[in-house]
C-alpha positions as CSV (number, residue, x, y, z in Angstrom):
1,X,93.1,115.1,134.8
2,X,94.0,112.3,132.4
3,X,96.4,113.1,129.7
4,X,95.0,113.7,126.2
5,X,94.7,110.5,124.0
6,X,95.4,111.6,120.1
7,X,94.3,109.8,117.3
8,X,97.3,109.6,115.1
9,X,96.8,108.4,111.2
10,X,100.8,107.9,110.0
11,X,100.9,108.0,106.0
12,X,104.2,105.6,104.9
13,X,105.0,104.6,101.5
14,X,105.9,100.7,102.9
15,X,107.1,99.1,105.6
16,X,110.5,99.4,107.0
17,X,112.5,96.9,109.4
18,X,113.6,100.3,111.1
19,X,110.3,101.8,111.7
20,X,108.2,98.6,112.6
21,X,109.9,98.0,116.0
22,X,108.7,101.8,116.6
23,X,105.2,101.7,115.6
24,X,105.0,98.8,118.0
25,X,106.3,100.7,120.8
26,X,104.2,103.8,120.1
27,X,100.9,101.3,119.9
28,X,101.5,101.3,123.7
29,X,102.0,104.6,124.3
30,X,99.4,106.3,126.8
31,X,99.1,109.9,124.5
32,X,98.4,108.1,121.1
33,X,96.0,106.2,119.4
34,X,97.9,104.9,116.6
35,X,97.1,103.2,113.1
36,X,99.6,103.1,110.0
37,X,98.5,103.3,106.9
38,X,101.0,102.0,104.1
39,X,100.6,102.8,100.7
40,X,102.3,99.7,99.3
41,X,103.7,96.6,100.8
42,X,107.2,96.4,99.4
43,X,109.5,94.9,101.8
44,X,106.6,92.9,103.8
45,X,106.6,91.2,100.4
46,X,109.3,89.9,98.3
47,X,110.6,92.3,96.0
48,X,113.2,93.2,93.8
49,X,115.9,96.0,95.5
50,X,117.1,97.3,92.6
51,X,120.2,99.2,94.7
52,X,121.1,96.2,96.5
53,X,120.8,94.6,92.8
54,X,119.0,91.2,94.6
55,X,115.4,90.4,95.4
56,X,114.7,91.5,98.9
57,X,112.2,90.4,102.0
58,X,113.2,91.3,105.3
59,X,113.2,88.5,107.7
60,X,112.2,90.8,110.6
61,X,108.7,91.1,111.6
62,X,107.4,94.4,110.2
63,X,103.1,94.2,110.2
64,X,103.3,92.5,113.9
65,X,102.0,94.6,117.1
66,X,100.2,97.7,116.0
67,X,97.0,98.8,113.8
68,X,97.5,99.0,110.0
69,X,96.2,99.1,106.9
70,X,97.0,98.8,103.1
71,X,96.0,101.6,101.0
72,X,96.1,100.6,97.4
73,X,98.9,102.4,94.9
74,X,97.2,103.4,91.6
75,X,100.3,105.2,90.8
76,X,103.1,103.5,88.4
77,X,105.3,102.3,91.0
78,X,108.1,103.9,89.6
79,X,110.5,106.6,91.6
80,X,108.1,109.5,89.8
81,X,105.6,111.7,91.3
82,X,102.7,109.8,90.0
83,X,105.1,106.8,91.4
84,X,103.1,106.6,94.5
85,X,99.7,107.8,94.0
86,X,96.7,106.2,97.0
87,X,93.3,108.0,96.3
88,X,91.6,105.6,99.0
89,X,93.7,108.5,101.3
90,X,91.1,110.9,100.5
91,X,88.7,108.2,102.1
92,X,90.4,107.2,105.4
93,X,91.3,110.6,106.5
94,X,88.2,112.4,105.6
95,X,86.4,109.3,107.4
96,X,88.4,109.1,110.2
97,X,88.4,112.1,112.7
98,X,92.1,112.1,113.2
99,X,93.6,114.2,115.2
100,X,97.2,114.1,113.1
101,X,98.8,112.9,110.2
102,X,102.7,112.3,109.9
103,X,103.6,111.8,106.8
104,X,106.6,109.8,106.1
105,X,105.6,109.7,102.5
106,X,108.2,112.9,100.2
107,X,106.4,115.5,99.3
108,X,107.9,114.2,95.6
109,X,105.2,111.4,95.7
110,X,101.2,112.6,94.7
111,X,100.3,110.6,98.0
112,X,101.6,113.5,99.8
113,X,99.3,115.7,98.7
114,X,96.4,113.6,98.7
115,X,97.3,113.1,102.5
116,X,97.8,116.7,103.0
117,X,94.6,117.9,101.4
118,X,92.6,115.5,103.3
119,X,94.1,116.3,106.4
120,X,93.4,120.1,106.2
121,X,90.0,119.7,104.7
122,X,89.6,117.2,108.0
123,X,91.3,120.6,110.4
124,X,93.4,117.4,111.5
125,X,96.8,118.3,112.3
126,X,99.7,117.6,109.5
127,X,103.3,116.9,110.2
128,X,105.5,115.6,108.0
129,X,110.1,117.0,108.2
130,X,112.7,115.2,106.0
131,X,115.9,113.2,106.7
132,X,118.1,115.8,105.1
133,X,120.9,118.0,106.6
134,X,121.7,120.1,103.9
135,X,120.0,121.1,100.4
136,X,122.2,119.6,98.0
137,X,120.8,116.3,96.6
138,X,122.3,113.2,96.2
139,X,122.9,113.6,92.1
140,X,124.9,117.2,92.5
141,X,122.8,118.8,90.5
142,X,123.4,122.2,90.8
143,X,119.6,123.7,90.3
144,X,118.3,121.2,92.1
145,X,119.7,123.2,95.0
146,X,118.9,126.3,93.9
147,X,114.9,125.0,93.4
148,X,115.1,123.7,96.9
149,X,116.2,126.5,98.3
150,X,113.5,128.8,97.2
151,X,110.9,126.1,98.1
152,X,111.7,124.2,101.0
153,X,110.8,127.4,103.3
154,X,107.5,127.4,101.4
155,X,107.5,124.0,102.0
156,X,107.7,123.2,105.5
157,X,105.9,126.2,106.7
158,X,103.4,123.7,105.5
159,X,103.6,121.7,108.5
160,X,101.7,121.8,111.8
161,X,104.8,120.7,112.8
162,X,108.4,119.8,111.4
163,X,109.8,116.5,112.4
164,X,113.7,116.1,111.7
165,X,115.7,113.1,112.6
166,X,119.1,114.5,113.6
167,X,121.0,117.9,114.8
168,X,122.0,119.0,111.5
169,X,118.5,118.5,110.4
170,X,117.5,120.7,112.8
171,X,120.2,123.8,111.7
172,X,118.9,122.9,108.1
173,X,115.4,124.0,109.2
174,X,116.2,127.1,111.2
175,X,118.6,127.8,108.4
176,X,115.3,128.2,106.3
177,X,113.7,130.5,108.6
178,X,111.4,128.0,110.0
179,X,110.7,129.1,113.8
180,X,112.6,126.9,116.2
181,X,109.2,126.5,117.9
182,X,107.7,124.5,114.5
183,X,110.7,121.9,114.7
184,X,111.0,119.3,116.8
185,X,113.9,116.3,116.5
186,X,112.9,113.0,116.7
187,X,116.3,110.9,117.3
188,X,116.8,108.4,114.0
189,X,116.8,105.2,115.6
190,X,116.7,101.7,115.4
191,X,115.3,99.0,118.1
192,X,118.5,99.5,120.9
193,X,117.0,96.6,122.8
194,X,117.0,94.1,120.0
195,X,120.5,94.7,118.3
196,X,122.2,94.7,122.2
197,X,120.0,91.2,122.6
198,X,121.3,89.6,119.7
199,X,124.8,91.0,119.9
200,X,125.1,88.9,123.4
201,X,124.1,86.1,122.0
202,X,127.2,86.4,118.8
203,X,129.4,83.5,118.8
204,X,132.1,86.0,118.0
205,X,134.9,83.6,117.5
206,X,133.0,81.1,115.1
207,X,131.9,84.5,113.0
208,X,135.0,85.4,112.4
209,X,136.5,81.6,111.9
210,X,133.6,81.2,109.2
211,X,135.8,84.7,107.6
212,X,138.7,82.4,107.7
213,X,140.2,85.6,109.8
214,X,142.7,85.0,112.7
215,X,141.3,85.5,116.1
216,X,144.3,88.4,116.9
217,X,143.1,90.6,113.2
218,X,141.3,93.5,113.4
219,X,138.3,93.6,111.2
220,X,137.3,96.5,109.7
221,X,133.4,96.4,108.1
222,X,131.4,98.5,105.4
223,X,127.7,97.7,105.6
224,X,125.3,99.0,103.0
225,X,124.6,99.3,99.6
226,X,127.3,99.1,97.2
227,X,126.4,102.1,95.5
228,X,128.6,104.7,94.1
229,X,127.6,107.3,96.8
230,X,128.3,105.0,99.5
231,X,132.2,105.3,98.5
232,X,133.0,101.6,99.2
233,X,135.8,102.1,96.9
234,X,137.1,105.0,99.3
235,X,137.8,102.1,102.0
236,X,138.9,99.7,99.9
237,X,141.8,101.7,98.2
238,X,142.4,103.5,101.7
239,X,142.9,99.9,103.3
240,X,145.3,99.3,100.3
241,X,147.3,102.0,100.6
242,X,148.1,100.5,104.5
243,X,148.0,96.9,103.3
244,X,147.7,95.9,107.0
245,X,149.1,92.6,107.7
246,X,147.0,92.2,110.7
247,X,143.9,93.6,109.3
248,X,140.5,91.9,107.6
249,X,138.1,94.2,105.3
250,X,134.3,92.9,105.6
251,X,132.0,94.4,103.0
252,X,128.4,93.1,103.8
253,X,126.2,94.1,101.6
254,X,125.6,94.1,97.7
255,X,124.9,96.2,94.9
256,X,126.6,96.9,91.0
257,X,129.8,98.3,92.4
258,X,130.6,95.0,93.5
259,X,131.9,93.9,90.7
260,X,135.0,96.9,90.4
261,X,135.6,96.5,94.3
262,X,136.4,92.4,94.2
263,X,138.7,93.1,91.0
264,X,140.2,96.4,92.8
265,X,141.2,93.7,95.4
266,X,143.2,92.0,93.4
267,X,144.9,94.8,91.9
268,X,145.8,96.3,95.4
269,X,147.3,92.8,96.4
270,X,144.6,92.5,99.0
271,X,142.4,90.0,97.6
272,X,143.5,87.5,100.6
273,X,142.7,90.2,103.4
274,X,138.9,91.3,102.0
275,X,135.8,89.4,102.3
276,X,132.6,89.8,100.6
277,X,129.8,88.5,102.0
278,X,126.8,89.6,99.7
279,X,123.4,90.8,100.9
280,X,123.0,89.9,104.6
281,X,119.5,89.9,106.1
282,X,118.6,91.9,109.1
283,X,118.8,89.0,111.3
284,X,121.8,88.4,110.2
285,X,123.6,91.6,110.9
286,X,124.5,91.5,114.6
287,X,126.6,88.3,114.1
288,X,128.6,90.8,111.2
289,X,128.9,93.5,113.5
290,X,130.0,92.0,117.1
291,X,132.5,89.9,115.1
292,X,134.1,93.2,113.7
293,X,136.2,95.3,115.5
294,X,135.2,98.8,113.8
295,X,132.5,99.7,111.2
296,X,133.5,102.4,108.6
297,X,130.7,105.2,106.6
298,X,132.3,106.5,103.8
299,X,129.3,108.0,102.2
300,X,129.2,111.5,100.2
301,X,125.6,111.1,100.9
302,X,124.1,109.9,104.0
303,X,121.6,112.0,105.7
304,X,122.1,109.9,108.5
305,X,123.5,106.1,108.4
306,X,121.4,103.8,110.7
307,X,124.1,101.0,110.3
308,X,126.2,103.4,112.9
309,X,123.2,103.2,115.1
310,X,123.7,99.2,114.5
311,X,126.9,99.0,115.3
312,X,127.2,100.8,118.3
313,X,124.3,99.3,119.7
314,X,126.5,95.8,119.2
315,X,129.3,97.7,121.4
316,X,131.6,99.0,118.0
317,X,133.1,101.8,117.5
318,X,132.4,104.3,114.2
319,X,134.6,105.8,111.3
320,X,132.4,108.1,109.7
321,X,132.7,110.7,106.8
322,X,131.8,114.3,107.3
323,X,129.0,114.1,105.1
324,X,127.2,111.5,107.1
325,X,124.4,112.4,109.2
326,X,125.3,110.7,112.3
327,X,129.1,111.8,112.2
328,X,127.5,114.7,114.3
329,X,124.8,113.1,116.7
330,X,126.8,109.3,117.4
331,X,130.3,109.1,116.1
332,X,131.9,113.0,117.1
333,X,130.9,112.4,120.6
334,X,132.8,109.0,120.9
335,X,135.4,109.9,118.9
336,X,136.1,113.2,117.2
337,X,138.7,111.7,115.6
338,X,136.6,109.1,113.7
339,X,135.3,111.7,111.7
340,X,136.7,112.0,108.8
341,X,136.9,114.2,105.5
342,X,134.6,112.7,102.6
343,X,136.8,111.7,99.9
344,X,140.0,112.0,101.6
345,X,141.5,108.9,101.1
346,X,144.7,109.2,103.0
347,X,142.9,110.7,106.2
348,X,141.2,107.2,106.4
349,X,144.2,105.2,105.7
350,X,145.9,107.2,108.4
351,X,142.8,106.3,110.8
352,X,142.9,102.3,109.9
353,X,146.6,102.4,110.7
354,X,145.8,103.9,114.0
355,X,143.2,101.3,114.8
356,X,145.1,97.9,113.9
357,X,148.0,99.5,116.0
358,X,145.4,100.4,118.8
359,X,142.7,97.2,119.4
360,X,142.6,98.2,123.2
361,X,141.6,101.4,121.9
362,X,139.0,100.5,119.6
363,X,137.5,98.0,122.5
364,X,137.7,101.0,124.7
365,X,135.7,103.2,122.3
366,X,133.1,100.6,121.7
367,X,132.2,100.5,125.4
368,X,131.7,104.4,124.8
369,X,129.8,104.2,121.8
370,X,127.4,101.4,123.6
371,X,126.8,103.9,126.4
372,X,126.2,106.6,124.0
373,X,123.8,104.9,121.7
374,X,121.6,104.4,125.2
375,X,120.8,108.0,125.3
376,X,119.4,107.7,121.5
377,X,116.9,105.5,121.5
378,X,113.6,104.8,120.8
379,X,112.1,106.1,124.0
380,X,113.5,109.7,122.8
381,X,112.1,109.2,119.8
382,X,108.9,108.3,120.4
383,X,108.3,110.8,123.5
384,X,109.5,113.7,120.9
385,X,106.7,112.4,118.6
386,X,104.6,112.2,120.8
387,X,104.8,116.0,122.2
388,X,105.3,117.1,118.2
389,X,101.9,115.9,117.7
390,X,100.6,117.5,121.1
391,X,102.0,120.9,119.6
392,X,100.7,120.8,116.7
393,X,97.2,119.7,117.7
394,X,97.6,122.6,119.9
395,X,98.4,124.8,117.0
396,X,95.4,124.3,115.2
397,X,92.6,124.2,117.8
398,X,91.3,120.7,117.8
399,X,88.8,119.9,120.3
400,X,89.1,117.2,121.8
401,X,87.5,113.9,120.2
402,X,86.7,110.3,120.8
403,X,89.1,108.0,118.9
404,X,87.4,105.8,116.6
405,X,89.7,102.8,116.5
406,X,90.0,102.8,120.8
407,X,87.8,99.7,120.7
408,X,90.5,97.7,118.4
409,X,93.1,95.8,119.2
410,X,96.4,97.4,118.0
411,X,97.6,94.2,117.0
412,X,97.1,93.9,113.6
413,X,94.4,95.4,112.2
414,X,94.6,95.4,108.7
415,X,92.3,96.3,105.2
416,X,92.1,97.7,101.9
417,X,90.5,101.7,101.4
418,X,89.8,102.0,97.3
């Protein structure tokens, strides 16, 4: 017999340069009948990102390749509950014989439960996980924790099915009691193909002459936000406290600790060996990588770090904290050694020493961390969703049904549901 085709309605809050290369793929996919339905268009659109402290519009395609639509926000726009509030929900879902929602919308944002209502008034499958991999949030806040933990098993027994995005996401869930039968991982990932593509095509040499850095330095890189839980200043004093002759620090990225870090610079004596590049563009990323020689994670919080995916998929090696998400799934099994204590500043100096002794080394380890990223990729991902969504469909009972978008083409659909 033919294998089940499920009509699949994904509920995100806006389009991401991560996700986009993903919904294309799964468009093709045999099991699912796909159409996304975004409940703003932030990032599609030019838009102030007030973390990267600049106005922001990817320069990746992100609406190309797959069936979407644009449900409108009534909500405030604002990081609140009523922040993100879509009633035309109500409308698609009851109208349109899904067999599943994901929802990559919080359960923080009223859209969630507008999806979620619809969906089991619909007896259409609902999955929705989280990127977390523990309960304590990215403010500290002590009863935030304590809330979470009463209500997250509440929470996600929810679900049809839980989807979670790395190993410790998984523990997380079966640390709540959730039956290790209702979780499935779905590798975080970003398009493999495309960063190795444009990694080859790096004028490495010309990168790094454009850094004004010698050909023979080793270039250590920080991607990301400059944001206080990133811990930029973490590398920065820790490349200080070695004040490598033979070393270049590379912060790419922007955001209102940039300010402290170029004046820190200064006062370390290092102001000659550090470059700051400012908000680089997806496009422009692989060049930043493949002329690097190791990318470093500080972050306190990081529930996973996709620049680590980025990196290695551009044949570089990882220095990661402990409290990063991918430590576990992408840097431990390259290098256990890479892995770091947050906040330990010395333990990273130490590290950087090591690796602007050892460049063979750190060559070495990126041909590792290439072959490593090839086992998590977007074909795992999407074949995990995939069978999530079989499961839970399973779960509820849902007879088989005709899926009402199978006579349009998944490239590019597009409208507004009031």
């Amino acid at each position: 017999m033919p294998e089940r085709r499920y009509c699949v309605l994904f509920v995100a809050s806006h389009p991401v340069q991560y996700q986009a290369p993903l919904f294309r793929r799964m468009a093709k996919h045999a099991s699912l009948d796909l159409q996304v339905a975004y409940c703003s268009l932030r990032g599609a659109e030019a838009g102030h990102d007030p973390e990267f402290g600049a106005n922001i519009q990817w320069d990746v395609p992100l609406l190309d390749g797959y069936s979407w639509t644009h449900v409108p926000n009534r909500g405030s726009g604002a990081e609140s509950f009523f922040g993100l509030f879509n009633p035309g929900l109500w409308k698609l879902i009851r109208g349109g014989n899904y067999d599943a929602i994901v929802s990559y919308v919080g359960y923080v944002r009223a859209s969630f439960w507008v999806a979620f209502a619809a969906a089991k008034l619909s007896k259409a499958a609902f999955l929705f996980g989280t990127d977390a991999v523990s309960l304590t949030p990215r403010d500290g806040r002590a009863w935030k924790t304590k809330v979470k933990k009463y209500l997250w098993p509440r929470l996600f027994r929810l679900a049809d099915q839980v989807i979670v995005l790395s190993g410790a996401g998984s523990e997380l869930m079966r640390s709540l009691r959730i039956p290790p039968e209702r979780i499935t991982l779905t590798p975080f990932v970003v398009d493999n193909d495309w960063w190795m593509q444009r990694s080859k095509q790096v004028d490495r040499a010309a990168v790094r002459a454009s850094w004004g850095v010698s050909p023979k330095d080793v270039v250590i890189v920080f991607s990301g936000k400059l944001q206080q839980w990133k811990r930029p200043l973490d590398l920065l004093r820790a490349f200080g406290k070695v004040n490598l002759s033979n070393a270049a620090l590379v912060f790419a990225g922007d955001g209102p600790l940039r300010p402290q870090l170029e004046s820190e610079t200064a006062s370390l004596g290092i102001a000659s060996r550090a470059r700051f590049l400012g908000f680089v563009n997806q496009s422009g990323l692989p060049a930043v990588y493949t002329a690097a020689d190791v990318l470093v994670l500080p972050s306190e919080f990081e529930p996973f770090g996709l620049v680590v995916n980025e990196a290695m998929c551009c044949e570089r090696p990882v220095m990661a904290s402990d409290q990063a998400g991918a430590s576990r799934d992408l840097v431990a099994p390259v290098c256990p050694d890479f892995v770091f204590r947050c906040g330990d500043v010395d333990a990273l100096a130490e590290l950087l020493r090591k690796a602007a002794a050892e460049p063979a080394r750190l060559k070495e380890l990126g041909r590792v961390a290439l072959s490593h990223i090839e086992t998590w990729s977007p074909e795992r991902n999407i074949a995990a969703l995939a069978e999530a969504v079989r499961i839970a469909v399973s779960r509820i009972g849902r007879r088989e049904i005709e899926c009402p978008s199978d006579s349009v083409t998944p490239a590019g659909r597009q409208g507004i549901h009031e």
